[in-house]
C-alpha positions in Angstrom: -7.6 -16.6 -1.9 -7.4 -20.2 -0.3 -5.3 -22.0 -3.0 -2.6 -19.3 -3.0 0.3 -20.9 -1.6 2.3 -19.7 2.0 5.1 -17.9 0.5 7.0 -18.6 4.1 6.6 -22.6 3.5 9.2 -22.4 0.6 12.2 -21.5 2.5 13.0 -22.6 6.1 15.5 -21.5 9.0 18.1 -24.5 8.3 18.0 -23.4 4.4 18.6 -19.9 5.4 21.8 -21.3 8.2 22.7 -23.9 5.2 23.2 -20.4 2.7 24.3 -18.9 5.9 26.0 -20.6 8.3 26.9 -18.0 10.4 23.0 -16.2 10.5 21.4 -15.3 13.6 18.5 -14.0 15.2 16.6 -15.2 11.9 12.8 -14.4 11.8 10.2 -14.6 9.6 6.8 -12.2 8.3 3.9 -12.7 6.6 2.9 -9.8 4.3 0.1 -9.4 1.8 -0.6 -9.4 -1.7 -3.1 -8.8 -4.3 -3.6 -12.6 -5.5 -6.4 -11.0 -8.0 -6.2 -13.4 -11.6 -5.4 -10.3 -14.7 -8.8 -11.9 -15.8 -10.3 -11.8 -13.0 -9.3 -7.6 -12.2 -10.3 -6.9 -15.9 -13.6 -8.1 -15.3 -14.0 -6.3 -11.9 -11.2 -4.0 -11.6 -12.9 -2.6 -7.6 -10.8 -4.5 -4.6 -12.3 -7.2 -2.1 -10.6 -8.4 1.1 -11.1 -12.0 -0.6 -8.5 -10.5 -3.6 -6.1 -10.6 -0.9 -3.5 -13.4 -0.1 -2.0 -12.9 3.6 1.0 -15.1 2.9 2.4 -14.2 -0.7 5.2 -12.8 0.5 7.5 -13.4 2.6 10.1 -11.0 4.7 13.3 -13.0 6.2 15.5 -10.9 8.3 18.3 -12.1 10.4 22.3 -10.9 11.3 25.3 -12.1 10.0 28.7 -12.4 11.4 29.7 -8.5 11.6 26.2 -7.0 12.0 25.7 -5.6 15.4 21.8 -5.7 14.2 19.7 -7.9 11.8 19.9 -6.1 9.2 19.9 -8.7 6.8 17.0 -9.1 4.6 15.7 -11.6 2.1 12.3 -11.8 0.8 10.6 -14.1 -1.2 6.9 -13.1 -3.3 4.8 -15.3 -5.2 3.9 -13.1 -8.6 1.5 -15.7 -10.5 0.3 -19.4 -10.0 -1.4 -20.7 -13.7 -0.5 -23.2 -15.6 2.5 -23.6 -16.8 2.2 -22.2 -20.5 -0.1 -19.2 -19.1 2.7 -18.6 -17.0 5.8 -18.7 -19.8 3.1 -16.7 -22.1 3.0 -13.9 -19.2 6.9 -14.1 -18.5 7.3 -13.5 -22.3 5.0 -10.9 -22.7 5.3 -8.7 -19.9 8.4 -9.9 -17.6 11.4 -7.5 -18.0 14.9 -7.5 -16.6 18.3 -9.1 -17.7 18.2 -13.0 -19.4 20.4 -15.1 -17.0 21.1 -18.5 -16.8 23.3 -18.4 -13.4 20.1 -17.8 -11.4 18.4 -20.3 -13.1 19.6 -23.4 -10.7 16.3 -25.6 -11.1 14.0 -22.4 -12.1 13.1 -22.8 -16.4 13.5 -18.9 -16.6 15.0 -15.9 -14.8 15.6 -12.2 -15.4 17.7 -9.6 -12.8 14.8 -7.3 -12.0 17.8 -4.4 -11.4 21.0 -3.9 -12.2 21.8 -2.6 -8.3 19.1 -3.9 -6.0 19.7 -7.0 -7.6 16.3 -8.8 -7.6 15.2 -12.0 -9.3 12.2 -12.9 -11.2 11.9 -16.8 -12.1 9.1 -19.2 -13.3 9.3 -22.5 -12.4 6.1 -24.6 -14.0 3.1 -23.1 -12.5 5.0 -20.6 -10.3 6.6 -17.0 -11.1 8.3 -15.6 -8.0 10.8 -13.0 -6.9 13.6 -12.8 -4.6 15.6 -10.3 -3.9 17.2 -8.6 -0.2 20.3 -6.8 1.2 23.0 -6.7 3.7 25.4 -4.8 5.4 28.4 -7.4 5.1 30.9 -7.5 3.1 31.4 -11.2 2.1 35.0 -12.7 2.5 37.2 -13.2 -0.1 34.5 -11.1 -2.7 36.3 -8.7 -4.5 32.8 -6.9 -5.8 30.8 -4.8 -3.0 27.8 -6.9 -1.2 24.8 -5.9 -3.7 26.7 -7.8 -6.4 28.2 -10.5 -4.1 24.3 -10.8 -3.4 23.1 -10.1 -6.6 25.2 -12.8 -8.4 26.3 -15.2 -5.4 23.5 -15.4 -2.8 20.1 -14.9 -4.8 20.5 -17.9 -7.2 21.5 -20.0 -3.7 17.8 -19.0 -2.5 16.5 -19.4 -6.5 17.7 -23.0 -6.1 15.6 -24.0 -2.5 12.8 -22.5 -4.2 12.4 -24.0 -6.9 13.4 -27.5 -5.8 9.8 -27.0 -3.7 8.1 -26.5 -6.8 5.8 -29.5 -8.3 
């Protein structure tokens, strides 16, 4: 699918050092999706290489200060691209999770995908994406354990660069 976007374009190395000052050893990885339109799979529901995107996700991992390893991750996936209405009609219909506004920063709608794991799933005009990742650190000064210092803190940093590269 030629028109799905690079998921790896939306966030860089310096936005990752700017959330993360202290990150190291950051790297990047293209994975795969099925970019296959709902339309499209109910009128052909067999697979085809060209239902594939290569880039619509994206797997960042890197080490923070504390981590003798990287074993930091944040990734980043492209759900849907349609216009904007089809997009709030699909969120509405079939999105689930937890309504937030304090992921929102510059999205028009998030959800927490989990309680635990802590993933988000925004729209942002023509765009529903999710984010979501982990790591071993335990953030300074955080009186909650990292998956909620992630969750509530470090997620809507990543929500925000996102969406501020969405037109």
């Amino acid at each position: 699918m030629n028109q799905w976007p690079d998921a790896c374009s939306f966030v860089d190395q310096e936005e990752i050092k700017a959330i993360f000052p202290g990150a190291k050893d950051i790297e990047e990885e293209s994975r795969p999706i099925n970019a296959l339109s709902i339309k499209d799979f109910a009128a052909d529901s067999s697979w085809k290489e060209s239902d594939r995107s290569e880039s619509g996700q994206c797997l960042y991992s890197m080490r923070l200060p504390g981590e003798t390893y990287a074993a930091t991750q944040f990734w980043f996936r492209i759900e849907a691209v349609a216009d904007p209405k089809l997009t709030v009609g699909y969120d509405d219909r079939v999105g689930s999770g937890t309504n937030t506004n304090q992921g929102a920063k510059g999205a028009n709608h998030c959800v927490i995908a989990g309680v635990r794991e802590g993933s988000w799933t925004c729209r942002k005009d023509p765009l529903l994406f999710a984010v979501g990742g982990q790591t071993s650190v335990t953030f300074k000064g955080a009186s909650a354990s990292a998956p909620f210092v992630w969750r509530d803190d470090v997620l809507p940093e990543f929500v925000q660069t996102i969406a501020a590269k969405i037109k």
